[in-house]
Backbone and ligand atoms as CSV (ligand in chain L), in Angstrom:
chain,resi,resn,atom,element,x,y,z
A,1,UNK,N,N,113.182,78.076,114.254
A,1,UNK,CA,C,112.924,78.445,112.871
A,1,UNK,C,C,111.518,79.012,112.762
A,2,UNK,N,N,111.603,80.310,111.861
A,2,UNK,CA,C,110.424,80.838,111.403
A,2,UNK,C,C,109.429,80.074,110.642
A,3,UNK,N,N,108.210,79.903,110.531
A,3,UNK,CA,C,107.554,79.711,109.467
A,3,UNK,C,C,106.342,80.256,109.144
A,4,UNK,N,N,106.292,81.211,108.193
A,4,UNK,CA,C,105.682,82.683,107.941
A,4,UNK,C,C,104.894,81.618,106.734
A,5,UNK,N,N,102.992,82.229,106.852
A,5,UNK,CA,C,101.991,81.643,106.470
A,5,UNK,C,C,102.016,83.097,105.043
A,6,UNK,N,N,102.794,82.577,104.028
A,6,UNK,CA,C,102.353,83.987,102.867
A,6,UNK,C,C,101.009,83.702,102.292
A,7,UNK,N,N,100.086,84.664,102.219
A,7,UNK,CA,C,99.048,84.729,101.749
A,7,UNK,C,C,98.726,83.995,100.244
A,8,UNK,N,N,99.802,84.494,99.139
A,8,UNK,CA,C,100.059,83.879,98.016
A,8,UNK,C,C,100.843,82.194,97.969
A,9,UNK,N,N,101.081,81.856,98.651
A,9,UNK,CA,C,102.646,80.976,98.435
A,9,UNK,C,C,102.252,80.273,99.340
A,10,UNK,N,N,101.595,80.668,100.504
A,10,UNK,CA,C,101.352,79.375,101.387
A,10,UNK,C,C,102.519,79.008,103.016
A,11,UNK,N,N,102.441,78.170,103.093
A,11,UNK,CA,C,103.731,78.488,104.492
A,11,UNK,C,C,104.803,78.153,104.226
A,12,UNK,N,N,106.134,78.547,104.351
A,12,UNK,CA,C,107.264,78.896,103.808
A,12,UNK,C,C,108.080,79.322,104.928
A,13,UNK,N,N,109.429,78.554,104.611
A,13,UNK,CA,C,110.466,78.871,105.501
A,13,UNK,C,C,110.707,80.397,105.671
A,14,UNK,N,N,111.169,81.060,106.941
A,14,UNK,CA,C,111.711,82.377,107.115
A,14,UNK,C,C,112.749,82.651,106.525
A,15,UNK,N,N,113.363,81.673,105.771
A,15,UNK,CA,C,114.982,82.110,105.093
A,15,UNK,C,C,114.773,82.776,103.621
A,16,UNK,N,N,113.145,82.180,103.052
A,16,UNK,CA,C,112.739,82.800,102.103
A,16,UNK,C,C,112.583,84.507,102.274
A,17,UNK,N,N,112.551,84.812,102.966
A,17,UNK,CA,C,112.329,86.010,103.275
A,17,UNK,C,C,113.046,87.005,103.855
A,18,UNK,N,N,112.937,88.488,103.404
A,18,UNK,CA,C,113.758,89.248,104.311
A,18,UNK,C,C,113.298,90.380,105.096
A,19,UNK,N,N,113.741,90.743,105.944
A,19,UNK,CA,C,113.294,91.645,107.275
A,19,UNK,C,C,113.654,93.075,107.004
A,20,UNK,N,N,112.535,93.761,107.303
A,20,UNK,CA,C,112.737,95.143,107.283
A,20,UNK,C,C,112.199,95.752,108.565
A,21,UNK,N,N,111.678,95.332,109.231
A,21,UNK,CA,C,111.433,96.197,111.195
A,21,UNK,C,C,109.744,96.391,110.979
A,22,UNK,N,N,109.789,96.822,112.189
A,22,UNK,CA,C,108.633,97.228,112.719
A,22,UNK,C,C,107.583,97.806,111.808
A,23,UNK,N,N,106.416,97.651,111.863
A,23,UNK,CA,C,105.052,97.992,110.546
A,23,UNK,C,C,104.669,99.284,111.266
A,24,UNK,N,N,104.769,99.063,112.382
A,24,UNK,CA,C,103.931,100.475,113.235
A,24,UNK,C,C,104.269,102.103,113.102
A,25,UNK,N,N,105.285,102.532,112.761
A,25,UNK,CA,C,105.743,103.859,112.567
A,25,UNK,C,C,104.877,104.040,111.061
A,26,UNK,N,N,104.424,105.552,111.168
A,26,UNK,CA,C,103.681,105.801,109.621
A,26,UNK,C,C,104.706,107.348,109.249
A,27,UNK,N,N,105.295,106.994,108.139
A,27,UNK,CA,C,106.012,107.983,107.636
A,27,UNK,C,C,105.201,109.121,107.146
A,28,UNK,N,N,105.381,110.654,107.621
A,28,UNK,CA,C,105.343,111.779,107.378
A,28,UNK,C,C,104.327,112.026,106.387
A,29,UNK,N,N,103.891,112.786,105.890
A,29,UNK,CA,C,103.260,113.447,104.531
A,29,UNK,C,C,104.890,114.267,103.896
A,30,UNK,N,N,104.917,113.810,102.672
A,30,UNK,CA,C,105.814,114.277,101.824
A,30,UNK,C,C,106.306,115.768,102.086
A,31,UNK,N,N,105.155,116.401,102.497
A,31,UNK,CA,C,105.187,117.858,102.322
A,31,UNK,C,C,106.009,118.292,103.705
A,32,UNK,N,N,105.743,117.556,104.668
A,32,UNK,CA,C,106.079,117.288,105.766
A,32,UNK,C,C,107.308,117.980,106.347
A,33,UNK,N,N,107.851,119.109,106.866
A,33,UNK,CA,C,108.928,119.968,106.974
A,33,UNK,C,C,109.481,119.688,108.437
A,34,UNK,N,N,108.588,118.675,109.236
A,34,UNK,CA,C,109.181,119.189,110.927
A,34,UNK,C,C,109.960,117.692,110.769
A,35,UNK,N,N,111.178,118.614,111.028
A,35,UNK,CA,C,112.527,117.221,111.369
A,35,UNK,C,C,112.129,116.634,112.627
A,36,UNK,N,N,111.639,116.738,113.745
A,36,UNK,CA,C,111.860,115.857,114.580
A,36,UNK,C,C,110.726,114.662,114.615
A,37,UNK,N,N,109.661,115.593,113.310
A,37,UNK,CA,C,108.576,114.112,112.801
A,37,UNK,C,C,109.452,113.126,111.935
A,38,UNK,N,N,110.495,113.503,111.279
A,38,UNK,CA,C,111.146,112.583,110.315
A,38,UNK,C,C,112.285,111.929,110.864
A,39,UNK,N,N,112.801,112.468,111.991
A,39,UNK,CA,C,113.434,111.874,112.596
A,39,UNK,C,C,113.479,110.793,113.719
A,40,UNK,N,N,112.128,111.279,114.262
A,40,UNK,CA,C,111.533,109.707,114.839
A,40,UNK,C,C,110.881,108.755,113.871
A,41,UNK,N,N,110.274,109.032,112.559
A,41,UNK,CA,C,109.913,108.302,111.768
A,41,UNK,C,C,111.582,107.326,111.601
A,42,UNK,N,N,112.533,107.829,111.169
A,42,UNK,CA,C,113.772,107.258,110.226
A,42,UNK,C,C,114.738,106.575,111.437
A,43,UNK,N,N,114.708,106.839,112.785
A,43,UNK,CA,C,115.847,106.521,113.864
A,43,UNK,C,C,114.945,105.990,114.559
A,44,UNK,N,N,113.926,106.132,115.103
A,44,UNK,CA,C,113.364,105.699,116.426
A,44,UNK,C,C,112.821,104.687,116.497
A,45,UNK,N,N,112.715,103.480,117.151
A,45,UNK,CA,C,112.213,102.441,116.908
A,45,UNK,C,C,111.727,101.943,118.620
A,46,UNK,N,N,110.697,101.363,118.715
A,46,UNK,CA,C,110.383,100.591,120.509
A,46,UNK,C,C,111.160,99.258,120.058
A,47,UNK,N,N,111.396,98.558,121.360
A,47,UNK,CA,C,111.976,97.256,121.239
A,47,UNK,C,C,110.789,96.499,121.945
A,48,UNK,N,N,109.888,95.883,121.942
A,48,UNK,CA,C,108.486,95.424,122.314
A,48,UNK,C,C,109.039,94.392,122.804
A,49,UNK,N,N,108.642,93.653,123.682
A,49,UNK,CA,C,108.837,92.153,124.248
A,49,UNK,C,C,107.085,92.083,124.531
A,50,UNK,N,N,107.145,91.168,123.467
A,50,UNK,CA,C,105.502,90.762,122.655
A,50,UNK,C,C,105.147,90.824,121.440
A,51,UNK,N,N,103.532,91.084,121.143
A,51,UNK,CA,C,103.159,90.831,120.170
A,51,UNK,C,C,103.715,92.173,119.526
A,52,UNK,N,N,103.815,92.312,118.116
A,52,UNK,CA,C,104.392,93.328,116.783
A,52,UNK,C,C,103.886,93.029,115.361
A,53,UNK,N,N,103.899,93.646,114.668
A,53,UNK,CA,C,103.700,93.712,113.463
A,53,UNK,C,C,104.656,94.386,112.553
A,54,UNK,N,N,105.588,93.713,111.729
A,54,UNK,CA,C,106.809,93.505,110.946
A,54,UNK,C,C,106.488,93.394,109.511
A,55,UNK,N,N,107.420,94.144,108.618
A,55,UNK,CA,C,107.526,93.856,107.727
A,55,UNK,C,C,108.559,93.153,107.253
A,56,UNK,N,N,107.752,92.455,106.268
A,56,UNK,CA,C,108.879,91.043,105.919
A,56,UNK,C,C,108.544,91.021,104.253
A,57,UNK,N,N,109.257,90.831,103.408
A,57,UNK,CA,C,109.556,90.816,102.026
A,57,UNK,C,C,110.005,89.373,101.659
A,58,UNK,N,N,108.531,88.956,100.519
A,58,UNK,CA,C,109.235,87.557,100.619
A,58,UNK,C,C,109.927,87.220,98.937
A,59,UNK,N,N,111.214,87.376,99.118
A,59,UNK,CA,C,112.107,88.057,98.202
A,59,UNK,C,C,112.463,86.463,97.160
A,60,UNK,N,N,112.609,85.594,97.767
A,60,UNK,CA,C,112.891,84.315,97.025
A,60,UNK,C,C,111.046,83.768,96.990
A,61,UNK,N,N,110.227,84.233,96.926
A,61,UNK,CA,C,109.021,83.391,96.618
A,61,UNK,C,C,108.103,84.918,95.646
A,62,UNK,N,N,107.007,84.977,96.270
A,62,UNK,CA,C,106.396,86.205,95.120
A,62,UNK,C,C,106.562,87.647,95.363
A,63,UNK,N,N,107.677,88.068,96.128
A,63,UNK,CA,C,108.404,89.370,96.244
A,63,UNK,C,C,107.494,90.298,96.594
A,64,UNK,N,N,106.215,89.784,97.289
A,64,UNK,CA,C,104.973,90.857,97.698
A,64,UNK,C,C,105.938,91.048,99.436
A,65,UNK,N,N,105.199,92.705,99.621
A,65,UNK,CA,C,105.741,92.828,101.047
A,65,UNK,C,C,104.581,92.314,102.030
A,66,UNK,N,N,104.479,91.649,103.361
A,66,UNK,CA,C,103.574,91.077,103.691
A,66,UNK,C,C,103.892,91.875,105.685
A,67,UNK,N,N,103.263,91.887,105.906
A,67,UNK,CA,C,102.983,92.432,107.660
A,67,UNK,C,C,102.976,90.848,108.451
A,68,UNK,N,N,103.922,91.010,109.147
A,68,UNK,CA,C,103.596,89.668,109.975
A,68,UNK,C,C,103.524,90.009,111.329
A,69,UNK,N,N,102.347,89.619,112.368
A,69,UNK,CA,C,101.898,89.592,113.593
A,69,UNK,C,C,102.449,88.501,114.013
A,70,UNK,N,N,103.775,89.003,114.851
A,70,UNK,CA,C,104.467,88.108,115.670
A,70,UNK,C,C,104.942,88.450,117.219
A,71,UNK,N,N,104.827,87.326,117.948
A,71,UNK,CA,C,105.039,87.445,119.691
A,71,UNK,C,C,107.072,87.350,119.551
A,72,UNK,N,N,107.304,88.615,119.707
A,72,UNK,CA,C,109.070,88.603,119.985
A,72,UNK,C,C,109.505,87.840,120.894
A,73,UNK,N,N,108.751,87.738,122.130
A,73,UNK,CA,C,109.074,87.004,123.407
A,73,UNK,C,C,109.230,85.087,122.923
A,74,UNK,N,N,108.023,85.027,121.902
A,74,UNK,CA,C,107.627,83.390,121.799
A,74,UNK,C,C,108.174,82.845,120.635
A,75,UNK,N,N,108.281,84.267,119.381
A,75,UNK,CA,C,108.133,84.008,118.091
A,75,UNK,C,C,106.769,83.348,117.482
A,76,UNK,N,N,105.897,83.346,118.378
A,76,UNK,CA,C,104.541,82.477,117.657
A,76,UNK,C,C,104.600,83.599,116.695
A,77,UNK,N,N,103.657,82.788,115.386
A,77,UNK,CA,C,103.145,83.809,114.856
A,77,UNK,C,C,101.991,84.392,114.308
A,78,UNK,N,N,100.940,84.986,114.839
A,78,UNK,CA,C,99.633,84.855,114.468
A,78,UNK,C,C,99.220,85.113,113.438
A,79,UNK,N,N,99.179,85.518,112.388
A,79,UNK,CA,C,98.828,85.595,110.759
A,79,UNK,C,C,99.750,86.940,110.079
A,80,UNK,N,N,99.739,86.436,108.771
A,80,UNK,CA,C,100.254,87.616,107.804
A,80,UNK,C,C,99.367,88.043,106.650
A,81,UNK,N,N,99.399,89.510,106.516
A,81,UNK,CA,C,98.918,89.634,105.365
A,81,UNK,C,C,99.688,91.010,104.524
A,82,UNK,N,N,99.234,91.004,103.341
A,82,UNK,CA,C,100.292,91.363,102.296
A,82,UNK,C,C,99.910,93.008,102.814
A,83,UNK,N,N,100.912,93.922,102.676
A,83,UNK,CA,C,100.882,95.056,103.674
A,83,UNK,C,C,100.517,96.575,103.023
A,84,UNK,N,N,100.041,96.174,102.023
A,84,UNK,CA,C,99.164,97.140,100.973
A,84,UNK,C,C,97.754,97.010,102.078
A,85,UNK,N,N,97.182,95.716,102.218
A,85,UNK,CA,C,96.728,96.022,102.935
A,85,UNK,C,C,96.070,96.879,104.604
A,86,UNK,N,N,97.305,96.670,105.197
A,86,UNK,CA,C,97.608,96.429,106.217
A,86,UNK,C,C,97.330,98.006,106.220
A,87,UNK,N,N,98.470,98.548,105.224
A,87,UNK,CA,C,98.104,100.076,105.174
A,87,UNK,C,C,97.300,100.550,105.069
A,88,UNK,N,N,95.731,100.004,103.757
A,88,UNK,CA,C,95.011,100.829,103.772
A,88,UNK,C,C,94.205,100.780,104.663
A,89,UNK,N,N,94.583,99.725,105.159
A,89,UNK,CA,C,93.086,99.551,106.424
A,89,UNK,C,C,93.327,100.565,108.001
A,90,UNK,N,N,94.814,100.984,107.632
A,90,UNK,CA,C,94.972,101.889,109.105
A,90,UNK,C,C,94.760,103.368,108.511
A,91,UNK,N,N,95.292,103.275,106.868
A,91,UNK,CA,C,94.916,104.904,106.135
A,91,UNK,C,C,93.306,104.877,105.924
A,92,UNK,N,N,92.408,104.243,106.237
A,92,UNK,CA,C,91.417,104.473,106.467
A,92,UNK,C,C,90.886,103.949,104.686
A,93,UNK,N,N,91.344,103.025,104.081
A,93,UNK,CA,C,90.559,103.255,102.742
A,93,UNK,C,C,92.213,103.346,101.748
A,94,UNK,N,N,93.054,104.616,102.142
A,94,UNK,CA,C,93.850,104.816,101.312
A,94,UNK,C,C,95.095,104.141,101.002
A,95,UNK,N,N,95.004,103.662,99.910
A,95,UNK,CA,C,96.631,102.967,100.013
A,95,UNK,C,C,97.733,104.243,100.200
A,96,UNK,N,N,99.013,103.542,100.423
A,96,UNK,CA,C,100.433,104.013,100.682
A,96,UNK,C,C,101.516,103.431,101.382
A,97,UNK,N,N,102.825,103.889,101.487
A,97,UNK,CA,C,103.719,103.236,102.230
A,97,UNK,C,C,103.799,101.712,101.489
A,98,UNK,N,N,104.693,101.268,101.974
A,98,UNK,CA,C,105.209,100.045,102.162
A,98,UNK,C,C,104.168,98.656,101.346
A,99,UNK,N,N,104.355,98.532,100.116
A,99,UNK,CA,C,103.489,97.336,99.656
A,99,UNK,C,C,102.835,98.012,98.979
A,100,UNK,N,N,102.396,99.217,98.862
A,100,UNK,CA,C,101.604,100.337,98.158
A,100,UNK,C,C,101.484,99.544,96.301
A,101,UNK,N,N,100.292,99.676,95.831
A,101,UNK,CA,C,100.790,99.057,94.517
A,101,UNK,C,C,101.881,100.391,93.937
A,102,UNK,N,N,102.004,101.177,93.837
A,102,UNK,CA,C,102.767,101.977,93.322
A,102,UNK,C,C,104.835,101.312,93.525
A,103,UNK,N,N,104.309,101.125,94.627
A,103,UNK,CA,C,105.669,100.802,95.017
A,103,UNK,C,C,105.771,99.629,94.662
A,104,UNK,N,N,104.609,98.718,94.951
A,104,UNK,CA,C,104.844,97.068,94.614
A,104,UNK,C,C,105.189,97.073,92.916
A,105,UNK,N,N,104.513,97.726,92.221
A,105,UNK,CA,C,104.443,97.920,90.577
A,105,UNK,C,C,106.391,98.402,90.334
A,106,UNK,N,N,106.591,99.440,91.052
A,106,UNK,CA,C,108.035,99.721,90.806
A,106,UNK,C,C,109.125,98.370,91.285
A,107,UNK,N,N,109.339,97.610,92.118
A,107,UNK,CA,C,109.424,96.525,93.026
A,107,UNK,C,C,109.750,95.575,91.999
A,108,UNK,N,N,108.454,95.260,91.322
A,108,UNK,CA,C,108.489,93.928,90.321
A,108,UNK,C,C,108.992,94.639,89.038
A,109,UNK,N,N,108.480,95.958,88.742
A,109,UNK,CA,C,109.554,96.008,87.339
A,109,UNK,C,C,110.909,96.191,87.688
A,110,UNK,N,N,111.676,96.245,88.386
A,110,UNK,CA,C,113.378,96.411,88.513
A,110,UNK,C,C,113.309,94.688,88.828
A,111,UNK,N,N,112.794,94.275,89.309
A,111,UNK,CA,C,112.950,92.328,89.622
A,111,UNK,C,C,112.516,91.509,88.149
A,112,UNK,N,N,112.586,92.124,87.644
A,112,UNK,CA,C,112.167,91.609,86.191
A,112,UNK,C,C,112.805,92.150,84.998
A,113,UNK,N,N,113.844,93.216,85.486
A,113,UNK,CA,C,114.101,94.215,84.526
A,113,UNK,C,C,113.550,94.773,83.805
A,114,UNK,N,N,112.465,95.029,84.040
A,114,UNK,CA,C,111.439,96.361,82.918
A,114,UNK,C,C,111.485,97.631,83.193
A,115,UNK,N,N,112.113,97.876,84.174
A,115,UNK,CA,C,112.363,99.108,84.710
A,115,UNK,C,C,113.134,99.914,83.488
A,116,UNK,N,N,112.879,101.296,83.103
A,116,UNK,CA,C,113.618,101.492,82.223
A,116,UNK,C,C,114.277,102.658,82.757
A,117,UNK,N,N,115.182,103.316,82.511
A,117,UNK,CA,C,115.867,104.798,82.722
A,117,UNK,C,C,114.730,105.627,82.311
A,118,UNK,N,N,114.781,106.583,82.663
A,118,UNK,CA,C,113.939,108.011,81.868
A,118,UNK,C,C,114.931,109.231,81.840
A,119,UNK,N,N,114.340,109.406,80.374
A,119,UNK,CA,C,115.599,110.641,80.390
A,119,UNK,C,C,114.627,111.808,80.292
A,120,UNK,N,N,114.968,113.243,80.563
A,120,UNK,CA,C,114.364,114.106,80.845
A,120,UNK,C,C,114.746,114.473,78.984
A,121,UNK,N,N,113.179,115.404,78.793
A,121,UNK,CA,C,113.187,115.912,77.610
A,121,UNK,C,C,114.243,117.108,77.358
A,122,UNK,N,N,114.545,117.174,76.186
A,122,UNK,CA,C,115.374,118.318,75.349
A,122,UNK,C,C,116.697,117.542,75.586
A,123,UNK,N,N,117.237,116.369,75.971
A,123,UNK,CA,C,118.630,116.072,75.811
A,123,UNK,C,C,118.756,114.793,77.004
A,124,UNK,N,N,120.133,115.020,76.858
A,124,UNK,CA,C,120.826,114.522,77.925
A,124,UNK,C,C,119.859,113.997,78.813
A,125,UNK,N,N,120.789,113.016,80.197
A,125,UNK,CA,C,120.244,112.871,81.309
A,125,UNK,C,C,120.707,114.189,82.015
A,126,UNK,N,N,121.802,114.784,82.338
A,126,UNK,CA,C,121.983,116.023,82.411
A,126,UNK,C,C,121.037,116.984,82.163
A,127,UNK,N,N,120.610,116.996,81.624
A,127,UNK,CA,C,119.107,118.061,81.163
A,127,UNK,C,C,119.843,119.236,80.646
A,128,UNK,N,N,120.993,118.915,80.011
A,128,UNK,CA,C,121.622,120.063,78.501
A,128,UNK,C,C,121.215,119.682,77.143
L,1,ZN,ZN,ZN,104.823,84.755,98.834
């Protein structure tokens, strides 16, 4: 059994939580046109036997996304932290990706239902 140290929440079973892969791939710039950058971003993954850094979503406790530094071989796990960070400290300063408040802000309003529809001006969602 896992037991993942959340920054907010404290240490907490792994069942609280859910798995999304590897932290290490950095997705594209939006503008970004070369498929075989987006395609190793979206398919390609290493299978490490050792230490990694994972994202993990802790979905039944405070729904922040958190980076966890873990040995695959041992499962030890050497610390987590919430992955807004994690990002800006490899974007040099800039947030993005994964935990991003933008994303975390969108995240908690649909988990709360505040999320609202937007309808495009002059009508319809259709845009007639
Ligand atoms: Zn938590």
């Amino acid at each position: 059994m896992l037991r993942i140290a959340c920054p907010f929440c404290g240490v907490r079973d792994h069942s609280e939580f859910t798995y999304l892969g590897d932290a290490e791939p950095q997705r594209p710039a939006h503008q970004d046109q070369d498929a075989k950058r987006w395609f190793d971003y979206v398919y390609l993954r290493d299978n490490p036997c050792g230490k990694i850094s994972e994202y993990w979503h802790h979905l039944h406790g405070c729904r922040e996304w958190l980076v966890v530094h873990r040995d695959t071989q041992t499962h030890e796990i050497f610390g987590a932290e919430l992955a807004r960070d994690f990002n800006a400290k490899r974007n040099n300063g800039l947030s993005g990706g994964i935990g991003s408040d933008k994303a975390g802000q969108a995240s908690r309003e649909q988990s709360s239902g505040l999320a609202r529809p937007t309808l495009r001006e002059g009508g319809g969602e259709d845009g007639r």
